[in-house]
C-alpha positions as CSV (number, residue, x, y, z in Angstrom):
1,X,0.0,0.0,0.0
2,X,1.5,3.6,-1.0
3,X,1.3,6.5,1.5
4,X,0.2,9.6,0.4
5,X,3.5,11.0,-0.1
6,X,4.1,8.5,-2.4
7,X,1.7,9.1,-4.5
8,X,1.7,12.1,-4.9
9,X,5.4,12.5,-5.3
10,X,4.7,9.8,-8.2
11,X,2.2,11.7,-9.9
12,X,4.1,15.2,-9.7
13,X,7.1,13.0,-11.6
14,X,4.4,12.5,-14.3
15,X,2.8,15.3,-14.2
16,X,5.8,17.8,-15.3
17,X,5.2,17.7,-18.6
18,X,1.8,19.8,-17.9
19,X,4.0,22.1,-15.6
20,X,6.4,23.2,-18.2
21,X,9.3,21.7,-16.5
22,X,9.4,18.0,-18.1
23,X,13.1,17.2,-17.7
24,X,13.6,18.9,-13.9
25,X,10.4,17.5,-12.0
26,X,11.4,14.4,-12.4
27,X,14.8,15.1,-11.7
28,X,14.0,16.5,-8.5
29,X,11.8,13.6,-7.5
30,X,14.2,11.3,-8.2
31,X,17.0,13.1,-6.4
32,X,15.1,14.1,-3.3
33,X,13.2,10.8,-2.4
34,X,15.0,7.6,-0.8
35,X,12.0,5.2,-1.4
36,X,12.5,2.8,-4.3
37,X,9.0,2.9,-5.9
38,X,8.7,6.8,-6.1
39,X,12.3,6.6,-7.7
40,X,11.8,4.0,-10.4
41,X,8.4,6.1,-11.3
42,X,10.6,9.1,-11.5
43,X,13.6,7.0,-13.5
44,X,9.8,5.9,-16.4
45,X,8.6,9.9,-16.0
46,X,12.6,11.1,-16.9
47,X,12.9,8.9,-19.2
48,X,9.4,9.3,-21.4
49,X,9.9,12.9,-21.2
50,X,13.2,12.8,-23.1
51,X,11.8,9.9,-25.3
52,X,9.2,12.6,-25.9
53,X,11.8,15.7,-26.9
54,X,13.6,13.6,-29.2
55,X,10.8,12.3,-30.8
56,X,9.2,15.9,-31.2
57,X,12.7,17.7,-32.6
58,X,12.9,14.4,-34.8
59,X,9.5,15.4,-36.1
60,X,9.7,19.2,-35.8
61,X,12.7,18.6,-38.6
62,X,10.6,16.0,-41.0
63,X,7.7,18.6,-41.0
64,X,10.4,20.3,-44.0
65,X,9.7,17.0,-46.3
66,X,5.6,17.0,-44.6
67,X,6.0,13.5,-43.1
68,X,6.6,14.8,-39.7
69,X,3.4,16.8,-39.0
70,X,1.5,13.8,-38.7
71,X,3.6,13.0,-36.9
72,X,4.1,15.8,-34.5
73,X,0.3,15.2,-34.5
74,X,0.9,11.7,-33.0
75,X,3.7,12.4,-30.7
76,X,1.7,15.0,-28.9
77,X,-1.2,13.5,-28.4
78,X,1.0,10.3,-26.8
79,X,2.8,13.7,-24.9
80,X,-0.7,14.1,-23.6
81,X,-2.8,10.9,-23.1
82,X,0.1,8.8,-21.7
83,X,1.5,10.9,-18.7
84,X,-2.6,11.0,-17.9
85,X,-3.2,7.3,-17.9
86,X,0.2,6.9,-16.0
87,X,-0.9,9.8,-12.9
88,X,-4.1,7.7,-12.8
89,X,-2.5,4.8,-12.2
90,X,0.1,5.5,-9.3
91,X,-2.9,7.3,-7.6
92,X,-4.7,4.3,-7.4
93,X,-1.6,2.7,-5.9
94,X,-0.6,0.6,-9.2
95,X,3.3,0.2,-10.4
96,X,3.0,1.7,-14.2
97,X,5.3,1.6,-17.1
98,X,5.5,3.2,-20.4
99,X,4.3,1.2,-23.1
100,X,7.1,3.0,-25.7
101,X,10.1,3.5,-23.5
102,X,9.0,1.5,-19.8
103,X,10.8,-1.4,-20.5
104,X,13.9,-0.1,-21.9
105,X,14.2,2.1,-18.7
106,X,13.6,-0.1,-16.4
107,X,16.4,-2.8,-17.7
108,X,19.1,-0.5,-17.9
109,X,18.7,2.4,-15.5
């Protein structure tokens, strides 16, 4: 069972990219708690959130050859929907993990 702390040190992780600060609130979660859970939510949060930049530059420089505005189209609304679904879930007290970049984070970080 997850305090209250816990959760909500989980969902303001998730929540920076709504906050304008999407690389630093996870950051600062991550360095200021000591509990494993809240940091391995902080490690999927960090790592999405530069999944996400990448993936939005990448697409921000195919928009010149008009491939990349659907997909900036996509990426956004993953930016969006995901980070939701994921705030959801650690308030109800359930581990989550990022379907696109979860796994990858949690093997080698």
């Amino acid at each position: 069972m997850l305090t209250t702390e816990q959760k909500l040190l989980c969902a303001l992780a998730h929540l920076g990219t709504f906050v304008g600060i999407p690389i630093l609130a996870p950051l600062i979660v991550l360095l200021a708690s000591s509990d494993h859970f809240v940091k391995q939510q902080a490690k999927e949060a960090l790592g999405f959130q530069i999944f996400l930049i990448i993936a939005l530059v990448i697409s921000g420089i195919l928009t010149i050859v008009l491939i990349g505005i659907p997909l900036l189209i996509v990426v956004g609304a993953i930016g969006v929907i995901l980070p939701i679904v994921a705030i959801v879930k650690v308030v109800d007290g359930t581990d989550y993990s990022y379907p696109i970049s979860g796994s990858f984070i949690r093997n080698h970080f």
